[in-house]
C-alpha positions as YAML, in Angstrom:
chain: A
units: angstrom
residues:
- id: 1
  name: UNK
  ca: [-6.67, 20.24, 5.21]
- id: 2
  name: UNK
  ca: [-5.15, 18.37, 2.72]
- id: 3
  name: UNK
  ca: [-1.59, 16.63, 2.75]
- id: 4
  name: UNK
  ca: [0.86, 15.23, 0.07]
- id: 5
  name: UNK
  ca: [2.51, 12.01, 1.08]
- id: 6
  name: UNK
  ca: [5.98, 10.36, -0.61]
- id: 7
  name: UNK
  ca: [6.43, 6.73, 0.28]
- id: 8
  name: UNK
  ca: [9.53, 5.01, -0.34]
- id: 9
  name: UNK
  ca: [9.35, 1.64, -0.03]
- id: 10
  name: UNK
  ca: [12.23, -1.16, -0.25]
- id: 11
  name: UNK
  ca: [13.43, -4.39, -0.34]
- id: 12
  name: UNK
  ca: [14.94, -5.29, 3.20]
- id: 13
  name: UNK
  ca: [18.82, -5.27, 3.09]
- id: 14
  name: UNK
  ca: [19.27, -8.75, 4.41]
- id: 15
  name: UNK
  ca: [17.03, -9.58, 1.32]
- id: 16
  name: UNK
  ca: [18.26, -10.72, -2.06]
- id: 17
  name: UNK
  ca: [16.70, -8.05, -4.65]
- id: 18
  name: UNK
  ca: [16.52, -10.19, -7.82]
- id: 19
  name: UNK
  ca: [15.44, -6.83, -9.76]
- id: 20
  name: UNK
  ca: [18.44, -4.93, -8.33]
- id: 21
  name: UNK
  ca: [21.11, -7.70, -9.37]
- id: 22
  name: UNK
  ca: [19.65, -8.18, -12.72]
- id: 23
  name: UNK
  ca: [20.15, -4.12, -13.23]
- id: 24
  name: UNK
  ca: [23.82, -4.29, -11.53]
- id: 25
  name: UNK
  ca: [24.76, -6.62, -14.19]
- id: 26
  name: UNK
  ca: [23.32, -5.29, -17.08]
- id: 27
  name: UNK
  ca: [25.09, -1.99, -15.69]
- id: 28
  name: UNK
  ca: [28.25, -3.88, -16.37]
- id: 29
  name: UNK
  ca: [27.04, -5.15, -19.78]
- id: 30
  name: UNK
  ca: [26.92, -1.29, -20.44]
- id: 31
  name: UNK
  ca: [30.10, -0.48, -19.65]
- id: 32
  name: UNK
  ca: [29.21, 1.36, -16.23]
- id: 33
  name: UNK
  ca: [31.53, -0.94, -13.75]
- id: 34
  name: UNK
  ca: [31.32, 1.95, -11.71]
- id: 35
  name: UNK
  ca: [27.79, 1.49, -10.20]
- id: 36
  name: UNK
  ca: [27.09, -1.14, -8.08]
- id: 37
  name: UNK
  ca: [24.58, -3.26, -5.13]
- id: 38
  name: UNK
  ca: [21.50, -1.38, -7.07]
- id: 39
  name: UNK
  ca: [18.34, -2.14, -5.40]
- id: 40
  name: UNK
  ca: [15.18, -1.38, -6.94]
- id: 41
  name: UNK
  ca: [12.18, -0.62, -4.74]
- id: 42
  name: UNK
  ca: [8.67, 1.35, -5.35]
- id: 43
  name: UNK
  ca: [7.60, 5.39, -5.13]
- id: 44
  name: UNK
  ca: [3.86, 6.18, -3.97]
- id: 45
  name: UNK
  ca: [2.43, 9.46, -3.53]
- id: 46
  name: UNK
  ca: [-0.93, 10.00, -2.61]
- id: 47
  name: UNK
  ca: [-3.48, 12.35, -1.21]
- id: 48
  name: UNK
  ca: [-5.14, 12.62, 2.04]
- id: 49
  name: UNK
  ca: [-7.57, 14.70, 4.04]
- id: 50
  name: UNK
  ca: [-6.84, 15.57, 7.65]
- id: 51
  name: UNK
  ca: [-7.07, 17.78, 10.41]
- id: 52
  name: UNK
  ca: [-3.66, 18.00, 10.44]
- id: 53
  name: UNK
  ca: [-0.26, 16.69, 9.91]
- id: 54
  name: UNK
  ca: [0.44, 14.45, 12.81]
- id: 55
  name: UNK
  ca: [-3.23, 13.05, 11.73]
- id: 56
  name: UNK
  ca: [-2.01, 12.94, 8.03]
- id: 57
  name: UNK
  ca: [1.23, 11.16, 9.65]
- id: 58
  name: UNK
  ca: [-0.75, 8.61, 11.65]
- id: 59
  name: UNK
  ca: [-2.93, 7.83, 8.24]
- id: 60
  name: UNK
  ca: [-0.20, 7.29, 6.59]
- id: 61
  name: UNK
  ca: [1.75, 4.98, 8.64]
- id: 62
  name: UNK
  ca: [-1.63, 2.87, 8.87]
- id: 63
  name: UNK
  ca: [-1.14, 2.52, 5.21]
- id: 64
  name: UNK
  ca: [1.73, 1.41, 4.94]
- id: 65
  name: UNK
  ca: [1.78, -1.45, 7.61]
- id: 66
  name: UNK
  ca: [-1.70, -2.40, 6.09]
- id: 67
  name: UNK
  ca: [-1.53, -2.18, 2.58]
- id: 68
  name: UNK
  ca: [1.77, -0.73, 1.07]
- id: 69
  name: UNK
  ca: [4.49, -2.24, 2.45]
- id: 70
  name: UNK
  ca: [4.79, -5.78, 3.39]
- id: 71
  name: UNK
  ca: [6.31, -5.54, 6.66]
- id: 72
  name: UNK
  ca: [8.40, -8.87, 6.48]
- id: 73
  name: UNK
  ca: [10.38, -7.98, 3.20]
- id: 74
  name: UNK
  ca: [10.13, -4.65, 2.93]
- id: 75
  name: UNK
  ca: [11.25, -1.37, 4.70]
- id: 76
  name: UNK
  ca: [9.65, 2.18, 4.08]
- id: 77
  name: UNK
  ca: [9.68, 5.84, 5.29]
- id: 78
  name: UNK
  ca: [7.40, 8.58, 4.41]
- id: 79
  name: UNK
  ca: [7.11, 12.49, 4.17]
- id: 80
  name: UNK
  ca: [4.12, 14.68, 4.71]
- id: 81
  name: UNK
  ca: [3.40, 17.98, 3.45]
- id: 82
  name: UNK
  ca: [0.80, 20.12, 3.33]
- id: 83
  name: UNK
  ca: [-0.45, 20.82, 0.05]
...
């Protein structure tokens, strides 16, 4: 069975985010005062084959502690659906 996955993955909050204070300023520069503490992280989606979603799941999570996500700046969370 195959499974979509949607990773979100982000900049810790105790973290500076150098990308989401350069965008809070420009914001400013715009003349949008209004929006504020931006932080800027990364979207993944991928594909994977299982037997089923707690499998998918269990894949997934593997990927992100290995590969996606670095554990020590970065948070993430995930979805799984069936495709």
């Amino acid at each position: 069975m195959k499974f979509k996955a949607e990773i979100d993955v982000m900049p810790l909050k105790e973290l500076l985010d150098p990308q989401g204070k350069a965008v809070t300023s420009s914001m400013k520069n715009l003349g949008l005062p209004e929006v504020d503490n931006v932080r800027i992280g990364k979207h993944i989606t991928l594909e994977i084959e299982a037997a089923d979603k707690a499998t998918a799941e269990s894949k997934v999570e593997e990927a992100c502690k290995k590969l996606l996500a670095n554990a020590i700046m970065e948070s993430y969370a995930f979805e799984v659906q069936p495709l």
